[in-house]
mmCIF file of the N, C-alpha and C atoms, coordinates in Angstrom:
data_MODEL
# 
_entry.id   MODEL 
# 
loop_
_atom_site.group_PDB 
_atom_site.id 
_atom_site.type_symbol 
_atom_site.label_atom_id 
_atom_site.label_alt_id 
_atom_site.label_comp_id 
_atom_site.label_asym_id 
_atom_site.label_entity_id 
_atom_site.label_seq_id 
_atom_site.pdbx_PDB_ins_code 
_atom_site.Cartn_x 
_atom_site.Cartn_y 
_atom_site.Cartn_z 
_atom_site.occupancy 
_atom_site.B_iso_or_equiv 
_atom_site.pdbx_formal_charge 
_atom_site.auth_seq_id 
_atom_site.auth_comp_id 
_atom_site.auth_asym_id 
_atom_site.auth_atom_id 
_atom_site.pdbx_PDB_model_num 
ATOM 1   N N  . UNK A 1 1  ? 0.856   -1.166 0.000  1.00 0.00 ? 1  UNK A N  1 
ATOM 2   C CA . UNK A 1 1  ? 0.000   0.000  0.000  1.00 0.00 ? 1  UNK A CA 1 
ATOM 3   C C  . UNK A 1 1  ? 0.907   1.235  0.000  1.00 0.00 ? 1  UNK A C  1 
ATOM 4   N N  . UNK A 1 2  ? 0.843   2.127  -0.839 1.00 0.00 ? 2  UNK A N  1 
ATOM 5   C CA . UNK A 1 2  ? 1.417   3.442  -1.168 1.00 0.00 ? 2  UNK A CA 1 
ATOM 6   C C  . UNK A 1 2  ? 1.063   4.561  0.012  1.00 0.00 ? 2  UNK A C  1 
ATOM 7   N N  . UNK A 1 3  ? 2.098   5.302  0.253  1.00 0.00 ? 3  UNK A N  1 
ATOM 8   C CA . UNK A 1 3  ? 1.410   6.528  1.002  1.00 0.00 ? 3  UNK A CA 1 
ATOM 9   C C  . UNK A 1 3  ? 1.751   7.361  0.567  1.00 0.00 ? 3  UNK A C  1 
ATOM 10  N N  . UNK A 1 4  ? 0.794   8.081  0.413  1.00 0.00 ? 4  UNK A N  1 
ATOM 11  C CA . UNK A 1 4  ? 1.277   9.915  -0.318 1.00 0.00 ? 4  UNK A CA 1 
ATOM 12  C C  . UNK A 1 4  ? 1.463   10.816 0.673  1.00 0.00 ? 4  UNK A C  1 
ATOM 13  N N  . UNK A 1 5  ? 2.269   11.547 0.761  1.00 0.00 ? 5  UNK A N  1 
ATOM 14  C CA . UNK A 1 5  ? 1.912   13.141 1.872  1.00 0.00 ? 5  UNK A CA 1 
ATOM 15  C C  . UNK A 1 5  ? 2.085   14.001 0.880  1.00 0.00 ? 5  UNK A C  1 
ATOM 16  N N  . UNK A 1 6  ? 1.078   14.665 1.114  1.00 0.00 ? 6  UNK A N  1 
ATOM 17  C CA . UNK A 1 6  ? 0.761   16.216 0.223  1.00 0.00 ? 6  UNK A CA 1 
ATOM 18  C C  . UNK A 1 6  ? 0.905   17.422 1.296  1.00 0.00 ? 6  UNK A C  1 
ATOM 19  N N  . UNK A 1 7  ? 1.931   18.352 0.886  1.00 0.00 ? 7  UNK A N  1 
ATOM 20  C CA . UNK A 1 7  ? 1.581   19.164 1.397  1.00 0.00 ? 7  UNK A CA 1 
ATOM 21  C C  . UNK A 1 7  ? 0.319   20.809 1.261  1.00 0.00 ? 7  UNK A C  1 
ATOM 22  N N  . UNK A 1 8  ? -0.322  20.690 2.174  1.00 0.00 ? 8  UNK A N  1 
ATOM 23  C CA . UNK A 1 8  ? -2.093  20.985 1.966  1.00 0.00 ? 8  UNK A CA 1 
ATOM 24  C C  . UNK A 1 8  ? -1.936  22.450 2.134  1.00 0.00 ? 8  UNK A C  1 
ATOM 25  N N  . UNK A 1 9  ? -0.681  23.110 2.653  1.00 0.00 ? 9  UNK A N  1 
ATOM 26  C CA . UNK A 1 9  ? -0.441  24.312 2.671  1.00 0.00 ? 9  UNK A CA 1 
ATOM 27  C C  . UNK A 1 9  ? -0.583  25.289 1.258  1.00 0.00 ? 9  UNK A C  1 
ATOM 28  N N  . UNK A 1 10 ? 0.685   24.451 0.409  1.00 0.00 ? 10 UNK A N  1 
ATOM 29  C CA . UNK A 1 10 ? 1.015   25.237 -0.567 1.00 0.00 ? 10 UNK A CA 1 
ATOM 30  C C  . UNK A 1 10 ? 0.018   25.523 -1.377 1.00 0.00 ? 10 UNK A C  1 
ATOM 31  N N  . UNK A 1 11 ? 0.145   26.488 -2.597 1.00 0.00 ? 11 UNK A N  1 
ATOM 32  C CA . UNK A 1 11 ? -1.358  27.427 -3.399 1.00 0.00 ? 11 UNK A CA 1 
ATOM 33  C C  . UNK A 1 11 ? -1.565  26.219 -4.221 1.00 0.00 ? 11 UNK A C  1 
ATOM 34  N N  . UNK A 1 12 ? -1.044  25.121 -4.410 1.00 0.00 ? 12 UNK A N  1 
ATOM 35  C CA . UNK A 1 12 ? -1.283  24.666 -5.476 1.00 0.00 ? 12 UNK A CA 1 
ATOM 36  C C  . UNK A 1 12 ? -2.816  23.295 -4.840 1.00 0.00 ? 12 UNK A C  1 
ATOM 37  N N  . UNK A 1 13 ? -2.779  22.978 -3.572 1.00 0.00 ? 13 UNK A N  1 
ATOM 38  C CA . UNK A 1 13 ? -3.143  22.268 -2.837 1.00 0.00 ? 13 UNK A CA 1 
ATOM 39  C C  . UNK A 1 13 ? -4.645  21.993 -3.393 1.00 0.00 ? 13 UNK A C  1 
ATOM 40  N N  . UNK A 1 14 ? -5.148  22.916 -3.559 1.00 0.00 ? 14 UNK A N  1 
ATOM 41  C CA . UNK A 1 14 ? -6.682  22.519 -4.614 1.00 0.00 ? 14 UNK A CA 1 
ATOM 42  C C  . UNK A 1 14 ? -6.493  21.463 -5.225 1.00 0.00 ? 14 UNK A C  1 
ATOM 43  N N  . UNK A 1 15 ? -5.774  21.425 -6.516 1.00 0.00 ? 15 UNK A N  1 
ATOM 44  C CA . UNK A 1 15 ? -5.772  20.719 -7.199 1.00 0.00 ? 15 UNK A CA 1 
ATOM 45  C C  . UNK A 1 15 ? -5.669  19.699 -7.462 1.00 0.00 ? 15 UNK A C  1 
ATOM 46  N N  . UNK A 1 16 ? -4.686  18.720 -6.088 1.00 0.00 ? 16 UNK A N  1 
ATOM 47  C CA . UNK A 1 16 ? -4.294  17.607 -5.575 1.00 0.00 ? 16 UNK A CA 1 
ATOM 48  C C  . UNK A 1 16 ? -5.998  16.857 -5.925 1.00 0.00 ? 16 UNK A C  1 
ATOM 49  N N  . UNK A 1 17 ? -5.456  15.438 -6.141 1.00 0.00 ? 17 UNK A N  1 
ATOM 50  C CA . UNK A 1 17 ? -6.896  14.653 -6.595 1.00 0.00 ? 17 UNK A CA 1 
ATOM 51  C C  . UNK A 1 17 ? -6.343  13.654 -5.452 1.00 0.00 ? 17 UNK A C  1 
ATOM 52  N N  . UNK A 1 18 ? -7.635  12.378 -5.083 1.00 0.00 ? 18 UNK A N  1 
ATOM 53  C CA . UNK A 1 18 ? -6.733  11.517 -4.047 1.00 0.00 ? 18 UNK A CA 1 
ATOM 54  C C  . UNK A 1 18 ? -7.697  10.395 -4.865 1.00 0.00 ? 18 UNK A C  1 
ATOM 55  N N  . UNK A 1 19 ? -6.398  9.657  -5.532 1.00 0.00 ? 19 UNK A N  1 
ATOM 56  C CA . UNK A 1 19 ? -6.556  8.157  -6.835 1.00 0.00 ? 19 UNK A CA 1 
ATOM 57  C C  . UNK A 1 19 ? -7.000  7.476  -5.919 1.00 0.00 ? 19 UNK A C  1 
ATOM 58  N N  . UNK A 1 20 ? -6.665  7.022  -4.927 1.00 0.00 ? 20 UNK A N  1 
ATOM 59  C CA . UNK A 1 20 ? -7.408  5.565  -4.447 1.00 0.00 ? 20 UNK A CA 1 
ATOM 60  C C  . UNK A 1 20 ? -7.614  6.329  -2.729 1.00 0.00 ? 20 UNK A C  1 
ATOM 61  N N  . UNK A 1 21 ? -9.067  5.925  -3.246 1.00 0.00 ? 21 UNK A N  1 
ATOM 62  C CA . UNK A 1 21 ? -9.977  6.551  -1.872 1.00 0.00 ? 21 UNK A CA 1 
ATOM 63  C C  . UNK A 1 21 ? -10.012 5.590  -1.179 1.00 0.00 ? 21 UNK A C  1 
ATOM 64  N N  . UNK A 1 22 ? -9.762  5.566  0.735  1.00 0.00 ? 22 UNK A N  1 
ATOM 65  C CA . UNK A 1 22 ? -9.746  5.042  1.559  1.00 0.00 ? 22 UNK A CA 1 
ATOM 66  C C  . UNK A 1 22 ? -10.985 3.727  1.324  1.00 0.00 ? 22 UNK A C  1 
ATOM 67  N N  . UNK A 1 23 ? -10.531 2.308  1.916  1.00 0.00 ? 23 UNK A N  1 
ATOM 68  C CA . UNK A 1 23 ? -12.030 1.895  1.702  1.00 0.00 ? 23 UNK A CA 1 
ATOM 69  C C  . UNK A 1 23 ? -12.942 2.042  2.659  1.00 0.00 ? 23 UNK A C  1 
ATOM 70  N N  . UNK A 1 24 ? -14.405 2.090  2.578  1.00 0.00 ? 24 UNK A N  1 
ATOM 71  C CA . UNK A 1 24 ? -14.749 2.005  3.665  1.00 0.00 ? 24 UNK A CA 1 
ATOM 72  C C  . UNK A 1 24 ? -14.954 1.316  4.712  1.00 0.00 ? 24 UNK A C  1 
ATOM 73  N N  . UNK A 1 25 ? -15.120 1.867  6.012  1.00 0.00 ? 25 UNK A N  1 
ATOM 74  C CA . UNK A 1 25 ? -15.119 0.754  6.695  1.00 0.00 ? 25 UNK A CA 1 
ATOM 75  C C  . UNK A 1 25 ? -16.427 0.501  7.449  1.00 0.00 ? 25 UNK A C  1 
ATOM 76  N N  . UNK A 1 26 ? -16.599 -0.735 7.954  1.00 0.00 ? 26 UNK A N  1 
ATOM 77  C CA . UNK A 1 26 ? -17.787 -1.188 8.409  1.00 0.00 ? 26 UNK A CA 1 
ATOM 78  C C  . UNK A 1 26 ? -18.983 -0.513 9.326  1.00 0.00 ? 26 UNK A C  1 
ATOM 79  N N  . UNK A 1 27 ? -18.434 0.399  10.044 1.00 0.00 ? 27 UNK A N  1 
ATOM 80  C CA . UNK A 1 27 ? -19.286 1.278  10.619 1.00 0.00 ? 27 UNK A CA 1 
ATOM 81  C C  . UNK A 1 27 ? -19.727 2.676  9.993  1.00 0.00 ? 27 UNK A C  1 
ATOM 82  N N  . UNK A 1 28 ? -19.241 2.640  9.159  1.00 0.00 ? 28 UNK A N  1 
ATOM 83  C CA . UNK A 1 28 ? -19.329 4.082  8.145  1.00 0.00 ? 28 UNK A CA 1 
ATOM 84  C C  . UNK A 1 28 ? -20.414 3.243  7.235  1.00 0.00 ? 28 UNK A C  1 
ATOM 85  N N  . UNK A 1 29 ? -20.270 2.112  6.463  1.00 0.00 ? 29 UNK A N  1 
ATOM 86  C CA . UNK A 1 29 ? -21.779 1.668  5.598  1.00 0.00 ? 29 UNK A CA 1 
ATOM 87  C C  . UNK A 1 29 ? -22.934 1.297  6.708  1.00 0.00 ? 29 UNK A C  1 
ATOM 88  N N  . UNK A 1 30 ? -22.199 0.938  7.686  1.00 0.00 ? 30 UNK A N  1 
ATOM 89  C CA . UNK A 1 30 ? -23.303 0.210  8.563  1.00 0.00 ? 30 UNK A CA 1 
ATOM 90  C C  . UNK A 1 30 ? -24.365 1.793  8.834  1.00 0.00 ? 30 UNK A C  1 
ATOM 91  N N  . UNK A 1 31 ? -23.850 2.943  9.228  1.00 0.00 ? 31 UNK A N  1 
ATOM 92  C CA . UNK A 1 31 ? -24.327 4.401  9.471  1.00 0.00 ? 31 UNK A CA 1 
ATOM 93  C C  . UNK A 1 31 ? -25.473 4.888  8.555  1.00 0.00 ? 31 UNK A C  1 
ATOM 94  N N  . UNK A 1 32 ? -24.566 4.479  7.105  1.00 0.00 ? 32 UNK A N  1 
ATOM 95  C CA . UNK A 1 32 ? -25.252 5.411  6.122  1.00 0.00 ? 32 UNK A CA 1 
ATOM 96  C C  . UNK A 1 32 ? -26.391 4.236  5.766  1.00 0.00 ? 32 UNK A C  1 
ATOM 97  N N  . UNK A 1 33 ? -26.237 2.636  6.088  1.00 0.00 ? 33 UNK A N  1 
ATOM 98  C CA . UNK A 1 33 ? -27.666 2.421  5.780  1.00 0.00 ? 33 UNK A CA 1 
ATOM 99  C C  . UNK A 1 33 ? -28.619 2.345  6.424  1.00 0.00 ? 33 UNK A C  1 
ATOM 100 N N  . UNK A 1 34 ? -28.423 2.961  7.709  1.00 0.00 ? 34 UNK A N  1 
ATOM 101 C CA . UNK A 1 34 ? -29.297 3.390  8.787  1.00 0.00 ? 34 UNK A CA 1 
ATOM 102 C C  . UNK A 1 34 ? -30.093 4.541  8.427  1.00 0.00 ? 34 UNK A C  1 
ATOM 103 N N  . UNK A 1 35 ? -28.906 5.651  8.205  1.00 0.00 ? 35 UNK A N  1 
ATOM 104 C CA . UNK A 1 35 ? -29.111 6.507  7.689  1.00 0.00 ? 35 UNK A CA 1 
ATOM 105 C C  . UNK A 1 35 ? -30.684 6.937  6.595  1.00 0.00 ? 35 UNK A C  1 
ATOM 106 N N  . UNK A 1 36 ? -30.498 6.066  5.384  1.00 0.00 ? 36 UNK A N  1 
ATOM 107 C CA . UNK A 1 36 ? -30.929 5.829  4.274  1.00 0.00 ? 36 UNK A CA 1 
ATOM 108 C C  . UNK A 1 36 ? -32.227 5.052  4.410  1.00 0.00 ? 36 UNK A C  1 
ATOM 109 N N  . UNK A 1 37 ? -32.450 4.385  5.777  1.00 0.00 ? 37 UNK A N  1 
ATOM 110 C CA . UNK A 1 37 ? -33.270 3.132  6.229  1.00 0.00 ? 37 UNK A CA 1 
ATOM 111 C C  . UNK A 1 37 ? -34.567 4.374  6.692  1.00 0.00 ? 37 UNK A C  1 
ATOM 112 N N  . UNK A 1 38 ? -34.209 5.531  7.717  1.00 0.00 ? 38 UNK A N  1 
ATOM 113 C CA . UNK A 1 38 ? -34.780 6.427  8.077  1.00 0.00 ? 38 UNK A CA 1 
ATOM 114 C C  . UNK A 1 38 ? -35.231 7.059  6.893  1.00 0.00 ? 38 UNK A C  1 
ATOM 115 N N  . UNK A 1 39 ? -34.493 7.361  6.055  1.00 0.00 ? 39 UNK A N  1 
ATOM 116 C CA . UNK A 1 39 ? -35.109 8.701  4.964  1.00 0.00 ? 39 UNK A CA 1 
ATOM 117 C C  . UNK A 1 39 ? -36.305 7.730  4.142  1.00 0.00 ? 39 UNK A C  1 
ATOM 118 N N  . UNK A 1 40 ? -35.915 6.649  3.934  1.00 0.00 ? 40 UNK A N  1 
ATOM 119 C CA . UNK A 1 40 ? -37.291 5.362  3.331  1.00 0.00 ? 40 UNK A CA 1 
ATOM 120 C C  . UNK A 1 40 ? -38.462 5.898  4.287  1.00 0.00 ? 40 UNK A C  1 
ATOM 121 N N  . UNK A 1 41 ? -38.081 5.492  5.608  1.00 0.00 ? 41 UNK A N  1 
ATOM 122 C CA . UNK A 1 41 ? -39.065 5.137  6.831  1.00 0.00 ? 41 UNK A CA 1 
ATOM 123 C C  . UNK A 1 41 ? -39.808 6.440  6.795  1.00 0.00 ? 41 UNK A C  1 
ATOM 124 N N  . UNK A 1 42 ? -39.143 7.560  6.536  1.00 0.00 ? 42 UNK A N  1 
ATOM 125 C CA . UNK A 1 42 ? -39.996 9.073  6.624  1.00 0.00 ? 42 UNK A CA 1 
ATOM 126 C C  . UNK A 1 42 ? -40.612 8.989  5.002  1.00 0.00 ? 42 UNK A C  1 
ATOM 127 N N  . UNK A 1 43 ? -40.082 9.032  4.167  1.00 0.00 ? 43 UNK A N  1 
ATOM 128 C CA . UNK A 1 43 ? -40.719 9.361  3.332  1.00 0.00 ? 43 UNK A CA 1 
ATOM 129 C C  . UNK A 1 43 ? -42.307 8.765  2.891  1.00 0.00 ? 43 UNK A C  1 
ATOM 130 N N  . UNK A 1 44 ? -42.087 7.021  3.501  1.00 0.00 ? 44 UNK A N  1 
ATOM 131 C CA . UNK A 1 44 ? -43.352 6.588  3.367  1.00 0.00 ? 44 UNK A CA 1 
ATOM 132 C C  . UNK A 1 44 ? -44.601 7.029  5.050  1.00 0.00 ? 44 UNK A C  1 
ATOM 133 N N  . UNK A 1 45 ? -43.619 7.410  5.902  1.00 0.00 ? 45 UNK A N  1 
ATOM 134 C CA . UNK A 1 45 ? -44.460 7.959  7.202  1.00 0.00 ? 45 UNK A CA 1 
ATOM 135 C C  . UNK A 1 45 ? -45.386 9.176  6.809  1.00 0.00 ? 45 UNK A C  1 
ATOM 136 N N  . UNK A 1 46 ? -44.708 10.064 6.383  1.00 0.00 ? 46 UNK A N  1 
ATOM 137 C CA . UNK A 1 46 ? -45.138 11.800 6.492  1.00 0.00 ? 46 UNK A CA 1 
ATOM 138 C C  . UNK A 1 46 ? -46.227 11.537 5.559  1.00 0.00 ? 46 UNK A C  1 
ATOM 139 N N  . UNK A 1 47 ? -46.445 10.956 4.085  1.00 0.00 ? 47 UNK A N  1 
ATOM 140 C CA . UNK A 1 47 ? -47.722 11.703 3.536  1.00 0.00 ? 47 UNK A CA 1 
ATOM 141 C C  . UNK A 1 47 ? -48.566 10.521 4.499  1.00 0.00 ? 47 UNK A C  1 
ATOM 142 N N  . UNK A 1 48 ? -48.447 9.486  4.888  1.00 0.00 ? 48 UNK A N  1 
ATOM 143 C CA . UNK A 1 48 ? -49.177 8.577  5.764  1.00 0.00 ? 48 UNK A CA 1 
ATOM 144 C C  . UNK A 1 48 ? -49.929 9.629  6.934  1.00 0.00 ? 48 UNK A C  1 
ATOM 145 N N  . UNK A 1 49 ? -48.917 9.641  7.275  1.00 0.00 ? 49 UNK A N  1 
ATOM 146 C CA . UNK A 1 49 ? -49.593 10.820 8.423  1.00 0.00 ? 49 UNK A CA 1 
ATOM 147 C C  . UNK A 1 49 ? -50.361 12.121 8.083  1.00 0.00 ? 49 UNK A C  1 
ATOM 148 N N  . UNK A 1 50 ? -49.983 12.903 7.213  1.00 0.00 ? 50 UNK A N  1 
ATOM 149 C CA . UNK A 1 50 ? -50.349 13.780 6.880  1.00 0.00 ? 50 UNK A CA 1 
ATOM 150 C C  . UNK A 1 50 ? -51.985 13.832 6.072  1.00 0.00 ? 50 UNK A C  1 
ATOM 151 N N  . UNK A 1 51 ? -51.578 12.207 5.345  1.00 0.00 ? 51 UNK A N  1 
ATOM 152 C CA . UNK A 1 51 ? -53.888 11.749 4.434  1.00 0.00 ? 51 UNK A CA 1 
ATOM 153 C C  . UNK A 1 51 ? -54.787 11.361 6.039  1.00 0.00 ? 51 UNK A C  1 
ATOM 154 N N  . UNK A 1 52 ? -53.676 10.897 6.935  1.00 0.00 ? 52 UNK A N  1 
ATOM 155 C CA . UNK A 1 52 ? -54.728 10.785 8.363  1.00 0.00 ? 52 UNK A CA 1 
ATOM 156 C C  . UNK A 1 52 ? -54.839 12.147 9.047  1.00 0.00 ? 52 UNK A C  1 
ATOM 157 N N  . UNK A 1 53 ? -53.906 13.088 9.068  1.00 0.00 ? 53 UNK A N  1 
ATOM 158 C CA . UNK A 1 53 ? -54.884 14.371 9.516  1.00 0.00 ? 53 UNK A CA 1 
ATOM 159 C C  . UNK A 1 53 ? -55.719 15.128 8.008  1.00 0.00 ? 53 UNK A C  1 
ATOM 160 N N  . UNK A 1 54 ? -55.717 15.264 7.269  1.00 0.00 ? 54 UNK A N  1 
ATOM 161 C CA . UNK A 1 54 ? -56.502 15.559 6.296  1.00 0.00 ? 54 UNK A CA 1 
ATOM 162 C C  . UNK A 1 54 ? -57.781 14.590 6.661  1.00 0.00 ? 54 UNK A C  1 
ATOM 163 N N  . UNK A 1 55 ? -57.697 13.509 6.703  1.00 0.00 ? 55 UNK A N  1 
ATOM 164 C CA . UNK A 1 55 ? -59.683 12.438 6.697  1.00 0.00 ? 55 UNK A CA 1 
ATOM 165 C C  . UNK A 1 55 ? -60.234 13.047 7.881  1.00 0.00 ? 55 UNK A C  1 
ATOM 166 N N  . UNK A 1 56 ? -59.005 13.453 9.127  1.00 0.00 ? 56 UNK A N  1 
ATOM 167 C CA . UNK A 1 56 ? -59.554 13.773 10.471 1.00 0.00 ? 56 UNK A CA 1 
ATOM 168 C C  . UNK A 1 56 ? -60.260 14.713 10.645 1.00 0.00 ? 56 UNK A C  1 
ATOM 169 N N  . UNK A 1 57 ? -59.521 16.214 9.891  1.00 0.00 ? 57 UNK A N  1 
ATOM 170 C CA . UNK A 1 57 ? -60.040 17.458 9.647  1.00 0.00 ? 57 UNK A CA 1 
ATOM 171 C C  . UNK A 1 57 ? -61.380 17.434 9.096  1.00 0.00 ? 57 UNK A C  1 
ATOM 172 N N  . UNK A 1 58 ? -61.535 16.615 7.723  1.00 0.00 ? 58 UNK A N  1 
ATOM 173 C CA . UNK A 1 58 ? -62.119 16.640 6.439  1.00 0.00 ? 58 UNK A CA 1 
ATOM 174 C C  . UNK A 1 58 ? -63.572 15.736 7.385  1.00 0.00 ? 58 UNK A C  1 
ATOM 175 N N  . UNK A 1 59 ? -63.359 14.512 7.961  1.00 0.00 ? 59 UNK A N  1 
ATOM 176 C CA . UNK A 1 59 ? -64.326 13.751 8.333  1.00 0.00 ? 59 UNK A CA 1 
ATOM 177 C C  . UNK A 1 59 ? -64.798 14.586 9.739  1.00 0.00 ? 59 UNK A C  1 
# 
C-alpha cells in the first residue's frame, strides 16, 4: 500500500486529486444504511400521516 503526503499548505493544494480513496469501513456503511433506512421510513411515514390528519379534519 502506497502513502502519499501532500503538502495541503502550498497554493497549489486545490488541485491535488486523491486516486485511491480510503475503503470504507464497516461502521461508516453500517451508518449510512441506517441513515438511508430512516429517509425510506420518513418518506413513506409523512404523507401517511399527513392523508390521516386531512380524513380527520375533512371527516
Amino acid at each position: 500500500m502506497a502513502v502519499r503526503n501532500f503538502d495541503v499548505t502550498s497554493p497549489r493544494a486545490a488541485r491535488y486529486t486523491l486516486l485511491e480513496p480510503a475503503p470504507r469501513r464497516r461502521a461508516d456503511i453500517r451508518r449510512a444504511k441506517q441513515r438511508w433506512s430512516m429517509v425510506g421510513i420518513g418518506a413513506l411515514a409523512v404523507p401517511f400521516a399527513a392523508a390521516v390528519i386531512v380524513i380527520g379534519v375533512v371527516h
